[in-house]
N, C-alpha and C positions, 0 to 999 in steps of 0.2 A: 509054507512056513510052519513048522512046528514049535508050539507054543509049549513053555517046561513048565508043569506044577508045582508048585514049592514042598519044600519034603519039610515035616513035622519039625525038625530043626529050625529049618529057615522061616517057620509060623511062629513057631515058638521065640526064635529071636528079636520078632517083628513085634509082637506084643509084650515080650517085657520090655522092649526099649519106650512102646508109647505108655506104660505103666508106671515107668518108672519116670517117665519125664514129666509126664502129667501128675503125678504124686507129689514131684519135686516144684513144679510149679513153672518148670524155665520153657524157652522155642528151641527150636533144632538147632537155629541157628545157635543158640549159647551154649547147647550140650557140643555143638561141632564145633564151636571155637576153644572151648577146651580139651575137646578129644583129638585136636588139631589134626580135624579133617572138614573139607568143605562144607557148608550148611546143605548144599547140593547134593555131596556124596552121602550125607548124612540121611539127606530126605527121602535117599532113594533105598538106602538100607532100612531102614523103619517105614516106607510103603512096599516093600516086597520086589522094589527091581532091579534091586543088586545081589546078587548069587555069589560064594565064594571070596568070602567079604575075609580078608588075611589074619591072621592071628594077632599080627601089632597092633589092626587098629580095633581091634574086638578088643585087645588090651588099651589103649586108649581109652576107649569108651567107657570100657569099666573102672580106670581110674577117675576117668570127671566124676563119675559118680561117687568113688571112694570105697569100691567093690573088688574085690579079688575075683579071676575067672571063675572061680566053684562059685560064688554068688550071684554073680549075674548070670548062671544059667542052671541054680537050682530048680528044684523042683516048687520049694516056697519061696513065694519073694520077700526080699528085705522085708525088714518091719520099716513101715511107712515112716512112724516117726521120727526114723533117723537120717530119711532124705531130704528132710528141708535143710540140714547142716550138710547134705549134700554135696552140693556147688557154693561156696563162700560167691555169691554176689560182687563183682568188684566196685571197691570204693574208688574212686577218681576222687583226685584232690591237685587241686592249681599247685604249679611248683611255687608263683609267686604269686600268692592273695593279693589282691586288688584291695586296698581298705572299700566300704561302701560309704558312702556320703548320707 
Protein backbone atom coordinates (compact mmCIF):
# COMPACT_ATOMS: atom_id res chain seq x y z
CA UNK A 1 0.00 0.00 0.00
CA UNK A 2 1.47 3.24 -0.83
CA UNK A 3 0.94 5.94 1.49
CA UNK A 4 0.69 9.82 -0.58
CA UNK A 5 2.46 12.85 1.13
CA UNK A 6 0.54 15.79 1.08
CA UNK A 7 2.01 18.36 -1.31
CA UNK A 8 2.59 22.00 0.26
CA UNK A 9 -0.77 23.04 -1.13
CA UNK A 10 -2.76 20.50 0.59
CA UNK A 11 -0.64 21.60 4.13
CA UNK A 12 -1.13 24.76 3.35
CA UNK A 13 -4.88 24.42 2.90
CA UNK A 14 -5.19 22.29 6.10
CA UNK A 15 -3.78 24.89 8.25
CA UNK A 16 -5.42 27.96 7.22
CA UNK A 17 -8.72 26.24 7.43
CA UNK A 18 -7.89 25.35 11.33
CA UNK A 19 -6.61 29.12 11.62
CA UNK A 20 -9.14 30.47 10.57
CA UNK A 21 -11.75 28.47 12.20
CA UNK A 22 -10.12 28.60 15.42
CA UNK A 23 -9.74 32.61 15.05
CA UNK A 24 -13.48 32.67 14.24
CA UNK A 25 -14.28 30.84 17.08
CA UNK A 26 -17.02 28.22 15.43
CA UNK A 27 -16.66 23.62 15.08
CA UNK A 28 -16.36 21.95 11.83
CA UNK A 29 -19.38 21.13 12.04
CA UNK A 30 -20.72 24.95 11.73
CA UNK A 31 -18.04 25.91 9.17
CA UNK A 32 -19.51 22.62 7.19
CA UNK A 33 -22.99 23.57 7.64
CA UNK A 34 -22.46 26.61 6.04
CA UNK A 35 -20.10 25.52 3.51
CA UNK A 36 -22.81 23.04 2.86
CA UNK A 37 -20.74 20.07 3.10
CA UNK A 38 -20.74 17.39 5.58
CA UNK A 39 -19.13 17.99 9.15
CA UNK A 40 -17.43 14.70 8.12
CA UNK A 41 -16.29 15.69 4.70
CA UNK A 42 -15.20 18.85 6.35
CA UNK A 43 -13.08 17.03 9.11
CA UNK A 44 -11.42 15.20 6.84
CA UNK A 45 -10.40 18.08 4.58
CA UNK A 46 -8.87 20.11 7.56
CA UNK A 47 -7.10 16.80 9.09
CA UNK A 48 -5.41 16.03 5.73
CA UNK A 49 -7.42 12.85 4.39
CA UNK A 50 -9.17 14.25 1.71
CA UNK A 51 -6.97 15.02 -1.60
CA UNK A 52 -8.44 16.78 -4.41
CA UNK A 53 -10.92 18.58 -2.63
CA UNK A 54 -13.17 20.40 -5.92
CA UNK A 55 -13.25 23.86 -6.72
CA UNK A 56 -17.05 24.44 -5.61
CA UNK A 57 -16.49 23.47 -2.42
CA UNK A 58 -13.15 25.28 -1.77
CA UNK A 59 -15.49 28.02 -2.92
CA UNK A 60 -18.08 27.12 -0.38
CA UNK A 61 -15.89 27.16 2.25
CA UNK A 62 -14.60 30.49 1.49
CA UNK A 63 -17.75 31.93 1.25
CA UNK A 64 -18.83 30.73 5.01
CA UNK A 65 -16.16 32.65 5.82
CA UNK A 66 -16.79 35.78 3.61
CA UNK A 67 -13.51 35.30 1.70
CA UNK A 68 -13.00 35.33 -1.94
CA UNK A 69 -10.42 32.35 -3.34
CA UNK A 70 -7.35 34.93 -3.49
CA UNK A 71 -8.04 35.07 0.30
CA UNK A 72 -8.28 32.16 1.67
CA UNK A 73 -5.12 30.94 -0.02
CA UNK A 74 -2.99 34.06 0.46
CA UNK A 75 0.04 34.16 1.46
CA UNK A 76 -1.17 36.40 4.76
CA UNK A 77 -4.10 35.46 6.47
CA UNK A 78 -7.16 37.58 6.91
CA UNK A 79 -6.84 40.01 9.53
CA UNK A 80 -8.20 38.18 12.51
CA UNK A 81 -10.40 40.95 13.40
CA UNK A 82 -12.77 40.61 10.87
CA UNK A 83 -13.46 36.90 11.34
CA UNK A 84 -15.57 37.07 14.29
CA UNK A 85 -18.15 38.97 11.83
CA UNK A 86 -17.25 35.98 9.94
CA UNK A 87 -20.09 33.55 10.29
CA UNK A 88 -23.34 35.56 11.47
CA UNK A 89 -24.25 32.90 14.39
CA UNK A 90 -27.70 31.94 13.76
CA UNK A 91 -30.55 33.44 15.71
CA UNK A 92 -33.49 31.01 16.24
CA UNK A 93 -36.55 32.62 17.18
CA UNK A 94 -40.13 30.49 18.02
CA UNK A 95 -42.56 31.22 15.08
CA UNK A 96 -45.09 31.51 17.95
CA UNK A 97 -43.71 32.75 21.50
CA UNK A 98 -45.25 31.02 24.16
CA UNK A 99 -46.12 34.09 26.77
CA UNK A 100 -43.95 32.69 30.15
CA UNK A 101 -46.18 32.69 33.28
Amino acid sequence: MVVKSPTAAELFLQNRLKFLRAAAGFTQAEVAERSKISPIYYQSIEAGRRYNVSLEVIENIAVAYRLSIHELFAPVPPAIKNLGQAIPRPHYQRKNPAKRR
